[in-house]
ZADO-1210 file (C-alpha; in nm, 4 decimals, padded with zeros to 6 digits):
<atoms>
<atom x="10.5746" y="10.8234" z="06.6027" code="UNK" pos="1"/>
<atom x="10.7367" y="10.7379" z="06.9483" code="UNK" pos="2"/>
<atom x="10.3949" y="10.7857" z="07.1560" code="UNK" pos="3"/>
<atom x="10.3124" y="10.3889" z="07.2647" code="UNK" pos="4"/>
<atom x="09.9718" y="10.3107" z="07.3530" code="UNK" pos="5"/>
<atom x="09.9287" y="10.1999" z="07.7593" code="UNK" pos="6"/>
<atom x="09.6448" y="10.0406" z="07.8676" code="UNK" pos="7"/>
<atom x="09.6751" y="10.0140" z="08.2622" code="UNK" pos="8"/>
<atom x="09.4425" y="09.7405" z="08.3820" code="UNK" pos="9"/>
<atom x="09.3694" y="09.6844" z="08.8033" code="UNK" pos="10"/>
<atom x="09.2244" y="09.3759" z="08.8672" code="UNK" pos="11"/>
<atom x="09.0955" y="09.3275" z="09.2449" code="UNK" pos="12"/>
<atom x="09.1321" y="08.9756" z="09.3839" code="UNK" pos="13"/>
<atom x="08.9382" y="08.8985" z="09.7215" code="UNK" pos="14"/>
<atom x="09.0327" y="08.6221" z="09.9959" code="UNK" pos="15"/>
<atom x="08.7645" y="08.2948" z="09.8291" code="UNK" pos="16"/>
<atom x="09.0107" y="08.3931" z="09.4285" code="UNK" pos="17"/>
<atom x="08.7141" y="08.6321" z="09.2905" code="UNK" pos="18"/>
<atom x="08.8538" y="08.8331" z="09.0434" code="UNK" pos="19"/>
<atom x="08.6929" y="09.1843" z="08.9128" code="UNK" pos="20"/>
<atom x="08.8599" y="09.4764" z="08.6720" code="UNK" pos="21"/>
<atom x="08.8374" y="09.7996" z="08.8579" code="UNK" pos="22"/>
<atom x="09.0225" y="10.0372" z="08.6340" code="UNK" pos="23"/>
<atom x="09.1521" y="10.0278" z="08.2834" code="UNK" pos="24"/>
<atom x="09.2388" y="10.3855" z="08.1483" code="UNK" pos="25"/>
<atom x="09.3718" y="10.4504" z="07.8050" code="UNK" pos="26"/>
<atom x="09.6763" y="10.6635" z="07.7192" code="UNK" pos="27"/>
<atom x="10.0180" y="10.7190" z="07.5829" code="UNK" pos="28"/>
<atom x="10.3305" y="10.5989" z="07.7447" code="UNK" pos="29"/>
<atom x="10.3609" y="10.5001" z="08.1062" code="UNK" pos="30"/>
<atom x="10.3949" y="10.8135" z="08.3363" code="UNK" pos="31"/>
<atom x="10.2770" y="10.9809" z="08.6546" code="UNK" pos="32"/>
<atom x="10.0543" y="11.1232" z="08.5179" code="UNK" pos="33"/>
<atom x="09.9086" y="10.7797" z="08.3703" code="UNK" pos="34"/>
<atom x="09.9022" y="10.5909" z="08.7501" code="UNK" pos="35"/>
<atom x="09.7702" y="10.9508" z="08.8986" code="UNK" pos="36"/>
<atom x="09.4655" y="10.9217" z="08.6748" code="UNK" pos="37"/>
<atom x="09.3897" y="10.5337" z="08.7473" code="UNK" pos="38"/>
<atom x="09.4212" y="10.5841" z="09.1171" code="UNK" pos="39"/>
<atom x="09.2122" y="10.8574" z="09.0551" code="UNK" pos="40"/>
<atom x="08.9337" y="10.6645" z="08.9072" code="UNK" pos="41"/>
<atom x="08.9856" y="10.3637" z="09.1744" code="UNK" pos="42"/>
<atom x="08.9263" y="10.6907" z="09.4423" code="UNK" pos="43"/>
<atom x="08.6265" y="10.7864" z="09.2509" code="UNK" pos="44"/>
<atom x="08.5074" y="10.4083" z="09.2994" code="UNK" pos="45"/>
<atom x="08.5124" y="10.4249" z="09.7026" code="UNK" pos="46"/>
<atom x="08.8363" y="10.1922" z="09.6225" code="UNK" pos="47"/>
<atom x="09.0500" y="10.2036" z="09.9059" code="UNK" pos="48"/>
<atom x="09.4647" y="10.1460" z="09.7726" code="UNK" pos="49"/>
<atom x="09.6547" y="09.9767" z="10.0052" code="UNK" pos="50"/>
<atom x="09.8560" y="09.7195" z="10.0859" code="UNK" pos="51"/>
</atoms>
């Protein structure tokens, strides 16, 4: 079987070192498709993704 499990996991750090998970998403194999559907849930939190 070549499908690999991926497990992306964002973690959120603030300015005082708090750190919180805000995605983890379950799949096969790192894509586009993969990130598209984390930043999709991180949008669906009122998550704003920048730098």
């Amino acid at each position: 079987m070549d499908d690999k499990l991926y497990l992306p996991v964002v973690i959120g750090v603030d300015n005082t070192s708090y750190k919180e998970v805000l995605a983890v998403v379950d799949g096969y194999r790192e894509s586009e498709v993969s990130w598209l559907e984390v930043l999709s849930q991180l949008t669906c939190q009122d998550i704003n993704i920048s730098p």
